[in-house]
BAKOL-312225 format. One record per atom (N, C-alpha, C): residue number from 0; residue in three letters; atom name; z, x, y. Coordinates in steps of 0.001 Angstrom, whole numbers. Atoms other than C-alpha are relative to their C-alpha. Last residue first. Layout:
BAKOL-312225
   num   residu   atome        zz        xx        yy
   NUM      ala      CA         Z         X         Y
...
//
This chain:
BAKOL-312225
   num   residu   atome        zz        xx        yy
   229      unk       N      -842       557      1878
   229      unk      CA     -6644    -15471    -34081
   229      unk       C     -1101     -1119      -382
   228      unk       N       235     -1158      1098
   228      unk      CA     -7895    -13567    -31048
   228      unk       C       327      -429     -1095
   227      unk       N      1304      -322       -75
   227      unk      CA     -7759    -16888    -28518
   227      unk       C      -832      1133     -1075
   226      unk       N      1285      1381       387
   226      unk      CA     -4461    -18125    -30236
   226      unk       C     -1507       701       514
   225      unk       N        92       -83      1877
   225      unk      CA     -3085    -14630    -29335
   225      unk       C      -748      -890      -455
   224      unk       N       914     -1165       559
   224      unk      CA     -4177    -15033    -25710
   224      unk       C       229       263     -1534
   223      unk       N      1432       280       209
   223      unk      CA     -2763    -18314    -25453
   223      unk       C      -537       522         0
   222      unk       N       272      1249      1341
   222      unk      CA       938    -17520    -26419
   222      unk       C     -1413      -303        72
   221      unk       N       316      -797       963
   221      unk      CA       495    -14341    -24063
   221      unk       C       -63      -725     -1247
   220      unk       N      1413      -592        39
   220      unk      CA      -441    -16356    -21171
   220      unk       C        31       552     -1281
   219      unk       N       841      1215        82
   219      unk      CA      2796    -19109    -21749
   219      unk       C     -1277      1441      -273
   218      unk       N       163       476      1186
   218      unk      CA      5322    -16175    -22465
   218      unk       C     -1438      -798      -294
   217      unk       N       692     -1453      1127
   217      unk      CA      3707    -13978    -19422
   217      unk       C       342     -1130     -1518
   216      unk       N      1986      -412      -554
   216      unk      CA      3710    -17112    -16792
   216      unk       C      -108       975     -1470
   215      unk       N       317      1322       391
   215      unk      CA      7614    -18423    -17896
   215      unk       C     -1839       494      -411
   214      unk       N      -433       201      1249
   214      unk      CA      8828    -14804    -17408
   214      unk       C      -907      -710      -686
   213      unk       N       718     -1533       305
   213      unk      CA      7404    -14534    -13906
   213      unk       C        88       188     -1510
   212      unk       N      -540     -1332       129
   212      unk      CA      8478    -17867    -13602
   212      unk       C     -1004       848       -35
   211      unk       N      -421      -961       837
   211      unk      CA      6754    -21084    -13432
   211      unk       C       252      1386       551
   210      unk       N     -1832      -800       249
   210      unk      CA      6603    -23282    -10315
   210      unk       C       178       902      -792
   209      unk       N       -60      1176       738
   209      unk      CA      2765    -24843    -10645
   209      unk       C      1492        -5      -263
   208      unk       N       392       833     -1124
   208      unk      CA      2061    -21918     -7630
   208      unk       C       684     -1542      -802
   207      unk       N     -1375      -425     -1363
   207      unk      CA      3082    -19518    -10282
   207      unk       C        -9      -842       730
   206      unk       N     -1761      -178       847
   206      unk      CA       925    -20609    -13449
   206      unk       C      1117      -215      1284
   205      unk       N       -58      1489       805
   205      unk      CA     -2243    -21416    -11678
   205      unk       C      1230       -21      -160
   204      unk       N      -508       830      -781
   204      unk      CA     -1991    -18167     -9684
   204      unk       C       566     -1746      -243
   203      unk       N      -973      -382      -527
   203      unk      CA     -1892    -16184    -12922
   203      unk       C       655     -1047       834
   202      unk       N     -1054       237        28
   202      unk      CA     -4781    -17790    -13618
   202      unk       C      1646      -269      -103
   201      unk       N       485      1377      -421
   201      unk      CA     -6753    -17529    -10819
   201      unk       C      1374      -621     -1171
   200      unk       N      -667       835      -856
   200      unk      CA     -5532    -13923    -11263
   200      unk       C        68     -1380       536
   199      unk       N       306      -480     -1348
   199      unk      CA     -6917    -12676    -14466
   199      unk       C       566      -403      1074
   198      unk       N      -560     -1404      -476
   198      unk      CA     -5286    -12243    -18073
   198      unk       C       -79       234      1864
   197      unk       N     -1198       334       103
   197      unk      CA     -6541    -15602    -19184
   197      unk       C      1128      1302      1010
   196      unk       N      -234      1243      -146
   196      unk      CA     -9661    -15039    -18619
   196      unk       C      1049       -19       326
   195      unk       N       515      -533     -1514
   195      unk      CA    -10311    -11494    -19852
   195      unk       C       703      -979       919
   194      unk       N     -1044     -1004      -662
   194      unk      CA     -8720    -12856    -22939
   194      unk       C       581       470      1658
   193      unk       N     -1331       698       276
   193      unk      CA    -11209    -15489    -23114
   193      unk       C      1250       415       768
   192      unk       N       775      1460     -1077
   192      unk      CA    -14561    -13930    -22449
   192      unk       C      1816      -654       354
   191      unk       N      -616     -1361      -996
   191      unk      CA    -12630    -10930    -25112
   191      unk       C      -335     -1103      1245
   190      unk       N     -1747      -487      -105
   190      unk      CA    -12268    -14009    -27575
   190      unk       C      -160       896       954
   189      unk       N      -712      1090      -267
   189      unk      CA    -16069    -15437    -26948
   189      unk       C      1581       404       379
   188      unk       N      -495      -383     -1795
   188      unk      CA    -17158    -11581    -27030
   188      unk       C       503     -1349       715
   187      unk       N     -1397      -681      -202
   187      unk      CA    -15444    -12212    -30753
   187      unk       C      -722       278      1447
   186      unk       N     -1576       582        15
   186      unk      CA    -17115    -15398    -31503
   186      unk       C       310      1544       736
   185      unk       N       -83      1097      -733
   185      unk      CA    -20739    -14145    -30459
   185      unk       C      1397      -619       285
   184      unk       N       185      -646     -1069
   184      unk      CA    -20738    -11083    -31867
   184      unk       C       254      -509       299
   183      unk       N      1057      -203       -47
   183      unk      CA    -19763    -12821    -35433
   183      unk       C         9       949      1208
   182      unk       N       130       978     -1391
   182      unk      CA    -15820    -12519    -36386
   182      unk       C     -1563       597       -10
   181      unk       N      1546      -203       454
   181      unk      CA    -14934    -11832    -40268
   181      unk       C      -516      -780      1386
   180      unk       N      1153       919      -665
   180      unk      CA    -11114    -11653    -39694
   180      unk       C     -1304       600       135
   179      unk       N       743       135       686
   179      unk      CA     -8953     -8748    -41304
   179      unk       C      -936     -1034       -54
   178      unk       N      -573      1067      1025
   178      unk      CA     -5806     -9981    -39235
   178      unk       C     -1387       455     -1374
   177      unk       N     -1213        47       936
   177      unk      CA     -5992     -6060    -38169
   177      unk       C      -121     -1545      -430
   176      unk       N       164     -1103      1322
   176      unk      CA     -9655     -5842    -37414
   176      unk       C      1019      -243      -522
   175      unk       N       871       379      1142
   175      unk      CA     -9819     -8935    -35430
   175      unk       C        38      1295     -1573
   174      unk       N      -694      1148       461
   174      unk      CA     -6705     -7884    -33070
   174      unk       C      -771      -495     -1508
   173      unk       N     -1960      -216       995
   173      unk      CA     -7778     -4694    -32681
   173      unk       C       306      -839      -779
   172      unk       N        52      -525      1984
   172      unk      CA    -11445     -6028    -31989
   172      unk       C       854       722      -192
   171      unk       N       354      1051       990
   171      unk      CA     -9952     -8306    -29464
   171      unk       C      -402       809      -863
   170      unk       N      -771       505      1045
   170      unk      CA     -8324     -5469    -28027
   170      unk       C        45      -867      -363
   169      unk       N      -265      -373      1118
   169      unk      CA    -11445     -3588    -27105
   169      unk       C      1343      -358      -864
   168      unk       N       697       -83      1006
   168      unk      CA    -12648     -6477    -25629
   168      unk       C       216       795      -482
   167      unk       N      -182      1385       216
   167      unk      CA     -9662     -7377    -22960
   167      unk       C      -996       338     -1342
   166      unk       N     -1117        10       618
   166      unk      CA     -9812     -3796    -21818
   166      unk       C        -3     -1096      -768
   165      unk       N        19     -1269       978
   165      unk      CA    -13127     -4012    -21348
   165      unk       C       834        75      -443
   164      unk       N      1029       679       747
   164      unk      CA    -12992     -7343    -19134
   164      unk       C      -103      1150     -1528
   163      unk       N      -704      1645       836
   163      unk      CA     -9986     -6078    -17359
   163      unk       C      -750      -312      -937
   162      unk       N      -169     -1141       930
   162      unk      CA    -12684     -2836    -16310
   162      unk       C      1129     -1087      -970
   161      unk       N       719      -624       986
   161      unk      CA    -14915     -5616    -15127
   161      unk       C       741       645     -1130
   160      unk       N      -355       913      1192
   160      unk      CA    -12401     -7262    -13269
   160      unk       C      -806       689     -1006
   159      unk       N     -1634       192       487
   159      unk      CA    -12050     -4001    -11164
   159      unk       C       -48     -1150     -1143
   158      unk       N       304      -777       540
   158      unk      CA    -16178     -3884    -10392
   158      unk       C      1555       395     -1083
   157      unk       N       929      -116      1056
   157      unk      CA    -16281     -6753     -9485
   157      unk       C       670       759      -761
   156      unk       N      -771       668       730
   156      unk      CA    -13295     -7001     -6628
   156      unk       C      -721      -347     -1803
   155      unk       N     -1023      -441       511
   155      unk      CA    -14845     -4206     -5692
   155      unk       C       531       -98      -640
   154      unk       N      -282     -1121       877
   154      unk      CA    -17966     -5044     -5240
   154      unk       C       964       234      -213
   153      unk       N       641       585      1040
   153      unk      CA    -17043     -8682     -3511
   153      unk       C        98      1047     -1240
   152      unk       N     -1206       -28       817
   152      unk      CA    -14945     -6610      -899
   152      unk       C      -429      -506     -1235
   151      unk       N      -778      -658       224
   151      unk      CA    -18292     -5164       352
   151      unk       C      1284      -289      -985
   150      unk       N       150       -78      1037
   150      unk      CA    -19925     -8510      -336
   150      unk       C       533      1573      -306
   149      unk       N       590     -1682     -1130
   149      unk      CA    -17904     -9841      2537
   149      unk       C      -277       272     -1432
   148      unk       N      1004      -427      -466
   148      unk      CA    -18214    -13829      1863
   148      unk       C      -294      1415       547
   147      unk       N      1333      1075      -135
   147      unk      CA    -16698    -15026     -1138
   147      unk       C     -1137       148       932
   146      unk       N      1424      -812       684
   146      unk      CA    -14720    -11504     -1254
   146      unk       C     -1312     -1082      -406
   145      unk       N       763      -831     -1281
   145      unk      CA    -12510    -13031      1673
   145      unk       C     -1519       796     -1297
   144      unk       N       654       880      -622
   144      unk      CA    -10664    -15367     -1206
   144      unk       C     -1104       479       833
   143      unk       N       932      1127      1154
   143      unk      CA    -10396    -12760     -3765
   143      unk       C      -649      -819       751
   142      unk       N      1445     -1315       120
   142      unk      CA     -8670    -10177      -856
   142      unk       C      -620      -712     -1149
   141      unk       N      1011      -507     -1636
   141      unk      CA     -6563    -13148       505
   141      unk       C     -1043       719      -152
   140      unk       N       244      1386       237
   140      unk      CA     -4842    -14205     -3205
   140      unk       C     -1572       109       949
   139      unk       N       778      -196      1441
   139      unk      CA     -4358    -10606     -3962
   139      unk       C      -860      -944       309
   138      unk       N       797     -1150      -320
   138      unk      CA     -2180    -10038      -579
   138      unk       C     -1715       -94      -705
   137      unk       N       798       282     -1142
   137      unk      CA      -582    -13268     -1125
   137      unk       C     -1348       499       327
   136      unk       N       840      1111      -216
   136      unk      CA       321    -12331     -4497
   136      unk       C      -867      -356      1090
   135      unk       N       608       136     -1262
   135      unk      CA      1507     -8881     -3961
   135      unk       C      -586     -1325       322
   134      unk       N      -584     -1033      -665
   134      unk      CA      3539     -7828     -7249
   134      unk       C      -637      -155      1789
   133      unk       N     -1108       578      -711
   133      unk      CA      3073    -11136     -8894
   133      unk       C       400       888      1224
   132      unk       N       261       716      -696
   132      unk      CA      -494    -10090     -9903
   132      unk       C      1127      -695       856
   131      unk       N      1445      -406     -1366
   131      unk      CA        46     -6826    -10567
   131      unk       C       -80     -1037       133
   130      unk       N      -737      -699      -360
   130      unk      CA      3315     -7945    -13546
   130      unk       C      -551       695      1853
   129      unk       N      -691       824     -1041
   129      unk      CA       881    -10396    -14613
   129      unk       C       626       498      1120
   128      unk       N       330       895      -751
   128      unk      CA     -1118     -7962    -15420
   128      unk       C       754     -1147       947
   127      unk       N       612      -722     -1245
   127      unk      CA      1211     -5884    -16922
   127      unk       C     -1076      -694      1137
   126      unk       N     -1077       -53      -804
   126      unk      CA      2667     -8548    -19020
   126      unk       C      -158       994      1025
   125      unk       N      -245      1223      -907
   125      unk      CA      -415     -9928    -20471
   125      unk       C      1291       547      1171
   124      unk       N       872       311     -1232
   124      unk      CA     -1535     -6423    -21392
   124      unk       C       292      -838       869
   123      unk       N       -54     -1210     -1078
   123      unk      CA      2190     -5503    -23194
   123      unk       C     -1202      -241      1419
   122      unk       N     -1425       316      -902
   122      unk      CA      1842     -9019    -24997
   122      unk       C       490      1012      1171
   121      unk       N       349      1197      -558
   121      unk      CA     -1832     -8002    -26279
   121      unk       C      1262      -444      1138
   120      unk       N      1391      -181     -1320
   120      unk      CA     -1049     -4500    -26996
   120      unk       C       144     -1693       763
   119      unk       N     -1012      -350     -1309
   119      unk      CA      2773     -6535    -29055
   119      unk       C     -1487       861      1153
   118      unk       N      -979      1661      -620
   118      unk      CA      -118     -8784    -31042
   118      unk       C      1112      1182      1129
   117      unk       N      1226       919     -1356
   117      unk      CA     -2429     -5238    -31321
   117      unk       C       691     -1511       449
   116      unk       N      -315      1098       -12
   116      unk      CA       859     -3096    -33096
   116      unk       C     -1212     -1261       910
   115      unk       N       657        90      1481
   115      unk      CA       -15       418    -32681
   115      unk       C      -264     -1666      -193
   114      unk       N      -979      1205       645
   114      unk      CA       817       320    -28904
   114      unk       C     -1019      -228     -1161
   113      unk       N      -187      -649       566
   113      unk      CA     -1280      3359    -27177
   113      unk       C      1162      -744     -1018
   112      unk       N       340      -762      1100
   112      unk      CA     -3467      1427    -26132
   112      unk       C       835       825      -946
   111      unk       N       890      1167      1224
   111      unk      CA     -1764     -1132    -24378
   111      unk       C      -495       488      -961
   110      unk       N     -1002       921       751
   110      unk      CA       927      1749    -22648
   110      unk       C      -742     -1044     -1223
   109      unk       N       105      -903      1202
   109      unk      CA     -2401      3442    -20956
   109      unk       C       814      -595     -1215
   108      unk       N      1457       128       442
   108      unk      CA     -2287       404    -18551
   108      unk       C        41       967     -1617
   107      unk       N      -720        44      1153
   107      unk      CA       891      1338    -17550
   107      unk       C     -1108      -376      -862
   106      unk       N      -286     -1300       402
   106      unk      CA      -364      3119    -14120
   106      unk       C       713      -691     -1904
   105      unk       N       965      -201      1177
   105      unk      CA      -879      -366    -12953
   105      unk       C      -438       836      -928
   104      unk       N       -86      -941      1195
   104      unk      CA      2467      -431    -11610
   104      unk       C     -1333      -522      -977
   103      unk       N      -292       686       962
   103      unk      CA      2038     -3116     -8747
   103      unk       C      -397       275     -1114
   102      unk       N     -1478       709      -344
   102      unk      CA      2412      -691     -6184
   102      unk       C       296     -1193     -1083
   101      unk       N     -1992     -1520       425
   101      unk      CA       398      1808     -8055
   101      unk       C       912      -849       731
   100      unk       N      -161      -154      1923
   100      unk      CA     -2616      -992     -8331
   100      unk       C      1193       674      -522
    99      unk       N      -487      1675       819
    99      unk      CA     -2567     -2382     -4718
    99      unk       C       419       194     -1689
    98      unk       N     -1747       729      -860
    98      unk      CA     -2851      1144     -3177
    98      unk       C       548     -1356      -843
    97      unk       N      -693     -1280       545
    97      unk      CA     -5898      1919     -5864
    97      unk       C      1493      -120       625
    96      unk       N      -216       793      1166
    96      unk      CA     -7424     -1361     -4045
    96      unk       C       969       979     -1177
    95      unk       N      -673      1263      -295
    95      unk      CA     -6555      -233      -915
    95      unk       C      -118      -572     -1531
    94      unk       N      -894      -334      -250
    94      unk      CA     -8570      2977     -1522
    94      unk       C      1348      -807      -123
    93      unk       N      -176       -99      1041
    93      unk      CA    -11618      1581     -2502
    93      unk       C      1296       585      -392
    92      unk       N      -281      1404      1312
    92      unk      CA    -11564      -724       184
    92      unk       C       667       585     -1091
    91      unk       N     -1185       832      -266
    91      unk      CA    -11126      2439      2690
    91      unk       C       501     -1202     -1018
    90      unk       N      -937     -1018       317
    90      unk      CA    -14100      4279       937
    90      unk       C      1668      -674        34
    89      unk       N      -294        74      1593
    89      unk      CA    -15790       883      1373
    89      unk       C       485       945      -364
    88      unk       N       -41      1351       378
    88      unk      CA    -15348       865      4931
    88      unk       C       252       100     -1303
    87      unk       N      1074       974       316
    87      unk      CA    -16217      4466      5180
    87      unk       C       525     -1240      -324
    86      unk       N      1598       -60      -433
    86      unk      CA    -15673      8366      5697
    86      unk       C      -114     -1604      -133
    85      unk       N       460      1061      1613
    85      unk      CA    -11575      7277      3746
    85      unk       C     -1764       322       340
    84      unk       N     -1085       391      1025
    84      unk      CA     -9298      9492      6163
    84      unk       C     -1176      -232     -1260
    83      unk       N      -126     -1170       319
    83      unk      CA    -11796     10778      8853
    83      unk       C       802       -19     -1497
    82      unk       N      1021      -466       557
    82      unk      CA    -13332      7293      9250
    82      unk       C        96      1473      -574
    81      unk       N       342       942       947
    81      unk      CA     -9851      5929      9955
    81      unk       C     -1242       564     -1060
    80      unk       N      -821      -321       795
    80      unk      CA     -8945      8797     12285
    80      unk       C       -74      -870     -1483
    79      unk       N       268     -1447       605
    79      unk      CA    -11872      8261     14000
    79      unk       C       755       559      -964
    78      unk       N       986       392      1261
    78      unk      CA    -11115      4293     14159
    78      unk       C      -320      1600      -233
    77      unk       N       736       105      -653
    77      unk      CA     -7793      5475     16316
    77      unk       C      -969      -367     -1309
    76      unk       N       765     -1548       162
    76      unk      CA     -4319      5375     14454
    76      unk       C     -1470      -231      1084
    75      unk       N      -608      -969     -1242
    75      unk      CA     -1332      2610     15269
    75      unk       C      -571      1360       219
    74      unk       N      -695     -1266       753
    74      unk      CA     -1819      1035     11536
    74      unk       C        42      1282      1246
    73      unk       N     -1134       674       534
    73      unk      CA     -2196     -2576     13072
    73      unk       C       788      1133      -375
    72      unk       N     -1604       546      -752
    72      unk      CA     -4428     -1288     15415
    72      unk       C       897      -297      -472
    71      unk       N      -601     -1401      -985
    71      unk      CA     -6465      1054     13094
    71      unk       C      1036      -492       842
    70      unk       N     -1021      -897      1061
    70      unk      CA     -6551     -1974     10253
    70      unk       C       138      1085      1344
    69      unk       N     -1100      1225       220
    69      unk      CA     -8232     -4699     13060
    69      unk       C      1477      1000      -705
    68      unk       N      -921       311     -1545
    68      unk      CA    -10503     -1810     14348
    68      unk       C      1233      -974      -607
    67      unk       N      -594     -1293      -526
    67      unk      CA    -11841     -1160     10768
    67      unk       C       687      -400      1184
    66      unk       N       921      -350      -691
    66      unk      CA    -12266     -5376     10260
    66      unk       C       937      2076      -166
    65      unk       N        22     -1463       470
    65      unk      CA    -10254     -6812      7943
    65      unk       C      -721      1052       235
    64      unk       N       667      -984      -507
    64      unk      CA     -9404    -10087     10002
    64      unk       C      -237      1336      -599
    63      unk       N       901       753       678
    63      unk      CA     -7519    -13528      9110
    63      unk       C     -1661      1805       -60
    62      unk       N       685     -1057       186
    62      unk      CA     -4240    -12655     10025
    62      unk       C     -1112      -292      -791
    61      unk       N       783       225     -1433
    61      unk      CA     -2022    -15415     10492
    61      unk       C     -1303       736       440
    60      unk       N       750      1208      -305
    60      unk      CA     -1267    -15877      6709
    60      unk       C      -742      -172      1251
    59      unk       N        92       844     -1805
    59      unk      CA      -441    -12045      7169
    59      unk       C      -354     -1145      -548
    58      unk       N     -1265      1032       366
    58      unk      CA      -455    -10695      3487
    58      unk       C       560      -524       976
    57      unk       N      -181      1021      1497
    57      unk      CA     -3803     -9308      3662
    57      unk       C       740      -842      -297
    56      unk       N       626       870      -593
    56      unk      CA     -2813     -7711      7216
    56      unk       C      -554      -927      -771
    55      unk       N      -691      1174     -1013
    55      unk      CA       187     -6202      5710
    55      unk       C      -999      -922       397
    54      unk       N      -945       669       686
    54      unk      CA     -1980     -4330      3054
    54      unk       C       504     -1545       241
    53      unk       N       870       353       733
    53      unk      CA     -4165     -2681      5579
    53      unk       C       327     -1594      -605
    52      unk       N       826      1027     -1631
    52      unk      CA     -1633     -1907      7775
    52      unk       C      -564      -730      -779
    51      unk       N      -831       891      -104
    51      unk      CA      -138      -293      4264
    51      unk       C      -271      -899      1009
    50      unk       N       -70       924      1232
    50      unk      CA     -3315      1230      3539
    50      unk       C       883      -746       117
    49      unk       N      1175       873      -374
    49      unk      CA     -3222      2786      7092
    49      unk       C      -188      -536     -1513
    48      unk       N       -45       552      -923
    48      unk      CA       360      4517      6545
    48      unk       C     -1252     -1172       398
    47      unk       N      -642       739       692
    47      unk      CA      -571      5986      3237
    47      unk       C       432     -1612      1251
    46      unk       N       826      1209       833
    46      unk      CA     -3487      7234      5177
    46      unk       C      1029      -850      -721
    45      unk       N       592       953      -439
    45      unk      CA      -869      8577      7660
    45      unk       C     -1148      -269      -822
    44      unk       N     -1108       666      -480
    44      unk      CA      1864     10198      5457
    44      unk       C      -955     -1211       672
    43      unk       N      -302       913       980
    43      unk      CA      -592     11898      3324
    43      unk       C       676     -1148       496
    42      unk       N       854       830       231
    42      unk      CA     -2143     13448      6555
    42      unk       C       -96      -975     -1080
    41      unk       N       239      1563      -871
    41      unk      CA       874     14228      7787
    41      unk       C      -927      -429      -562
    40      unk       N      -853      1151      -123
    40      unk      CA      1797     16132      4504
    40      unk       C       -51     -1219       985
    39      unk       N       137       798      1223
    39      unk      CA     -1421     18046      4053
    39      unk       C      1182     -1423       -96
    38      unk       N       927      1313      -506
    38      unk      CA      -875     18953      7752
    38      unk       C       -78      -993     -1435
    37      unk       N      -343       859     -1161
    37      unk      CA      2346     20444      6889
    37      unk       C     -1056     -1080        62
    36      unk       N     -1043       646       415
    36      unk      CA      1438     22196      3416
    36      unk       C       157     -1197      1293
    35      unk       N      1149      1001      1200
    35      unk      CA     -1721     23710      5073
    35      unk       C      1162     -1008      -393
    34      unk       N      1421       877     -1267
    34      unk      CA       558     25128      7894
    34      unk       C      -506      -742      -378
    33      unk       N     -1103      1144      -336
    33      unk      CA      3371     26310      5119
    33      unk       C     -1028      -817       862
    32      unk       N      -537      1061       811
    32      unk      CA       523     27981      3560
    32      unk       C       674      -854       820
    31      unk       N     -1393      -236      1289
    31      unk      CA      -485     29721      6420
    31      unk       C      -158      -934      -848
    30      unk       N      -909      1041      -202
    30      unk      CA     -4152     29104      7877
    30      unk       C      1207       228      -958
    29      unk       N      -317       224      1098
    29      unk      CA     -6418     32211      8204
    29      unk       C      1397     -1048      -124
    28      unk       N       630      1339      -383
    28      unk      CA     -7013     33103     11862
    28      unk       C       311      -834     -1431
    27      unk       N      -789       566     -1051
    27      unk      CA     -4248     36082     11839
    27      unk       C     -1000     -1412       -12
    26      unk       N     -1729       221       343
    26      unk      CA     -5914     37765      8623
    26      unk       C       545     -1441       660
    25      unk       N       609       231       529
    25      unk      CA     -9492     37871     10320
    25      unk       C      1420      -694      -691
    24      unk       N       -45      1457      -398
    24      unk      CA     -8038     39132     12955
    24      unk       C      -494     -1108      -579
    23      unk       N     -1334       601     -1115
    23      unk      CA     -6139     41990     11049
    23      unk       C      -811     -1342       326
    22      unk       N      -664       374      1062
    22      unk      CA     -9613     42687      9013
    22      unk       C      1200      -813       551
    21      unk       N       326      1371       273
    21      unk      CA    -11455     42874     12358
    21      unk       C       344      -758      -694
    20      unk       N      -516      1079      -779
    20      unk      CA     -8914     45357     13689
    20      unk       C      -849     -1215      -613
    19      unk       N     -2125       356       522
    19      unk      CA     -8715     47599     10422
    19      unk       C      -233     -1244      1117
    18      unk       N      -277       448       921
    18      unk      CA    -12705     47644     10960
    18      unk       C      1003      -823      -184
    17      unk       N       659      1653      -604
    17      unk      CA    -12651     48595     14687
    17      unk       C       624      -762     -1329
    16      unk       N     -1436      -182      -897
    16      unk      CA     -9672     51989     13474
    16      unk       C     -1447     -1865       -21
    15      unk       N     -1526       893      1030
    15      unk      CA    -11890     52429     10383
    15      unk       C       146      -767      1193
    14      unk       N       426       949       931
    14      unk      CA    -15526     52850     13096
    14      unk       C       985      -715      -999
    13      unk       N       638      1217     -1294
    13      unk      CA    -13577     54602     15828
    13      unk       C      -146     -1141     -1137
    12      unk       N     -1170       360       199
    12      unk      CA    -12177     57479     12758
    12      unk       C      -131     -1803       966
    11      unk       N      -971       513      1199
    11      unk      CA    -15608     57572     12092
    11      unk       C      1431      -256       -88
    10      unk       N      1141       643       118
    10      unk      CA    -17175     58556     15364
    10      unk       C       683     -1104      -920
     9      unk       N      -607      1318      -802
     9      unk      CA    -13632     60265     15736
     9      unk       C      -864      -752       -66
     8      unk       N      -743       379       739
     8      unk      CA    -15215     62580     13045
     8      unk       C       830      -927       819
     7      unk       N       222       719       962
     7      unk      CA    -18721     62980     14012
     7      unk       C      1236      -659      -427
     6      unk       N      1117      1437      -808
     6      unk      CA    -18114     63729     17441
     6      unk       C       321      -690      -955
     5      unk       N     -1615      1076      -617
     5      unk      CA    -15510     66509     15820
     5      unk       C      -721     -1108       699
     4      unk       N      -666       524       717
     4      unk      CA    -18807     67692     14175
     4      unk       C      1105     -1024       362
     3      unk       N      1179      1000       348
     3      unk      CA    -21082     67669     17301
     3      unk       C      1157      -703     -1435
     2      unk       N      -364      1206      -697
     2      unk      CA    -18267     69725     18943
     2      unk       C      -893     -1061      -550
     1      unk       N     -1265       390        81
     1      unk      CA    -18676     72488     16178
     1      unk       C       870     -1249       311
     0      unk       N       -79       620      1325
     0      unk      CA    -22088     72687     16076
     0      unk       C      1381      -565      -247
//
């Protein structure tokens, strides 16, 4: 009886003692922080890296190509690494276009709304816009032109004027509410139609290409966006 017990009790001491070890390797496979931290950093380093390929190849005149393969060679990664980054062509677009927006501080956006004043909103919108469209021209010019026939870039480039288009209508009815103007439906999505308009890159490009300033472009747009809300 005796030896059956002491069986029992290394039986059990066997069973902790495995335990403790599975816990331990269980431990040891578990990714450090600093580890996570690291990769997290290459991997910020290289998508930032393949948006900029990206980018460059937009603003190539010689460069006519936005193919995955076209962006992996330029951005020195493999297409796996591409598909691992963004899963997807249009993941990648949607990416690039978010790239295009923080380099040419679209992050101010909030700024329109929160401007009591709807004539200085209006002057703040025109000047952010512009402000994105000067910030890459080429780049801008290339990804508008190419969205005639890839309907990938097409969506995009949609779905972005769109939100312009919104912006643009809720500060026509700013504008209408404060002069106290009696506008139908019709007139005032005329004025946001307008706004929108005016605000977008065609003609932006109009302006710049015709010599005007960066200056020259925002006085002139924001003199004819008021007239359009007034």
């Amino acid at each position: 009886m005796f030896e059956i017990e002491d069986l029992r009790h290394a039986g059990f001491a066997l069973y902790m003692l495995y335990a403790e070890l599975q816990k331990l390797e269980r431990i040891q496979d578990m990714p450090r922080p600093y580890n996570m931290e690291k990769r997290q950093a290459i991997a910020s380093e290289t998508r930032t890296r393949i948006l900029e390929a990206a980018r460059r190849l937009l603003a190539s005149e010689s460069e006519t190509d936005l193919s995955m393969e076209a962006i992996a060679q330029r951005a020195d990664v493999s297409r796996l690494t591409l598909y691992y980054q963004f899963n997807s062509r249009t993941g990648l677009l949607e990416a690039l276009y978010d790239h295009l927006a923080n380099r040419g501080n679209m992050r101010r956006i909030p700024e329109v709304f929160l401007e009591p004043d709807p004539a200085a909103a209006i002057d703040k919108l025109v000047s952010i816009f512009v402000g994105f469209w000067a910030s890459d021209p080429v780049a801008l010019r290339r990804l508008r032109a190419m969205a005639v026939l890839d309907p990938e870039i097409a969506k995009g480039i949609q779905a972005r004027d769109a939100r312009r288009t919104h912006i643009a209508g809720q500060i026509s009815k700013r504008m209408v509410t404060a002069g106290r103007k009696k506008f139908t439906e019709q007139q005032l999505h005329a004025a946001s139609t307008v706004l929108s308009l005016l605000t977008g890159f065609a003609t932006y490009d109009a302006l710049a290409t015709a010599g005007h300033s960066q200056k020259e472009t925002i006085a002139i747009i924001a003199r004819l966006a008021r007239c359009a809300v007034n």
